[in-house]
N, C-alpha and C positions, 0 to 999 in steps of 0.2 A: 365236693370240691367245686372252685368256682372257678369255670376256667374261660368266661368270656373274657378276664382282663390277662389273660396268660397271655407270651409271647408265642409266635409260629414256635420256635422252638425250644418252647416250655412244652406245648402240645405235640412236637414229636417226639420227645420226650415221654410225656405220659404217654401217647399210643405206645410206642416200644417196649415200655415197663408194662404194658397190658398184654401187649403179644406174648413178652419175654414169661409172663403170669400163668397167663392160660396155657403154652407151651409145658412149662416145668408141673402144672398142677395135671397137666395130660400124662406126665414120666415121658417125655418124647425130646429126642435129643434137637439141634439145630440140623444135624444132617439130614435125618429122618424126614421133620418138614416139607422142608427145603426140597425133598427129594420129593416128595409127596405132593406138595406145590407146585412142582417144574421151574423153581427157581432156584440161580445159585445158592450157595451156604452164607455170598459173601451179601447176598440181597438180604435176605435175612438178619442176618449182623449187624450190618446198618441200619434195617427197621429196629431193631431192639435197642440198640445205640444212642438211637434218637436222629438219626440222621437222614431219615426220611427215603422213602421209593418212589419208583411209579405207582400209578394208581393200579397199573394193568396185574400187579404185581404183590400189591396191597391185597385185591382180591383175589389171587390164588392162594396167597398166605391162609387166609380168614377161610376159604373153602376147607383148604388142608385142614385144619384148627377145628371142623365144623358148627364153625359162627360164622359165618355168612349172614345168616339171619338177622345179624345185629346192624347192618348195613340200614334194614327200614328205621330199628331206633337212631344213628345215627344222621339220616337225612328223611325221616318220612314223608310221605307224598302231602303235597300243599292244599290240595285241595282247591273248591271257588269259595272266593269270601263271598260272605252274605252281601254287600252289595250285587255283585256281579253275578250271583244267583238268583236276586227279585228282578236283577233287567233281564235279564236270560228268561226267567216267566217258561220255564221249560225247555226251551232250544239249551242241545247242549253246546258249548264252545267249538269252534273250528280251529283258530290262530288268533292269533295278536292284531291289534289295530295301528300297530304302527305309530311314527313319528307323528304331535299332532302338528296342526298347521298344512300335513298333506293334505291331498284330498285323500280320499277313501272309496273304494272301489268296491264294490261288491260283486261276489260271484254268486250268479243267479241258475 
C-alpha cells in the first residue's frame, strides 16, 4: 500500500485496523490490552477506530501487543549522510550548527 499520498486520517485509520489485526490474531480481547497496556478500553477504541491517541499511549499499546519492535521499522535511526561523514573525517558529531548567518562558536 502506498500510503505517502494518504490523508492523516486515512493513516489513522490503517494504524487502528493494524492494531485492531494484531489484537484479534492474538484471541485477546480490548479489555485485556487495555488492561495490560495501563490504558483505558476507551483509548484503545479510539486507536482502532482510527481516531488517533497520544503517543505516550500508542507505545504502551504496542508493548502490550509485543511489537514494540516495530517502532525501529517505523522510524529508523537516520544515520550521518555521506557528506557529513567525509567532513567529519572521523570526529564524531556533537550538535547542530545552527542558524546560518550566525556566527558560530565553538567549544574548545
Amino acid at each position: 500500500m502506498n500510503i505517502a499520498g494518504a490523508s492523516d486520517a486515512a493513516i489513522l485509520s490503517i494504524i487502528g485496523d493494524r492494531i485492531r489485526t494484531e489484537r484479534l490474531n492474538q484471541n485477546r480481547t480490548q479489555i485485556e490490552v487495555a488492561k495490560a497496556a495501563g490504558v483505558g478500553v476507551i483509548v484503545l477504541k479510539r486507536l482502532e477506530n482510527g481516531q488517533g491517541c497520544v503517543l505516550g499511549n500508542l507505545v504502551k499499546i504496542l508493548r502490550s501487543l509485543g511489537k514494540i519492535d516495530q517502532v525501529d521499522a517505523l522510524l529508523p535511526e537516520p544515520g550521518i549522510s555521506p557528506l557529513e561523514l567525509a567532513r567529519l573525517a572521523g570526529r564524531q558529531r556533537k550538535g547542530a550548527s545552527g542558524r546560518r548567518g550566525r556566527p558560530h562558536r565553538r567549544k574548545d
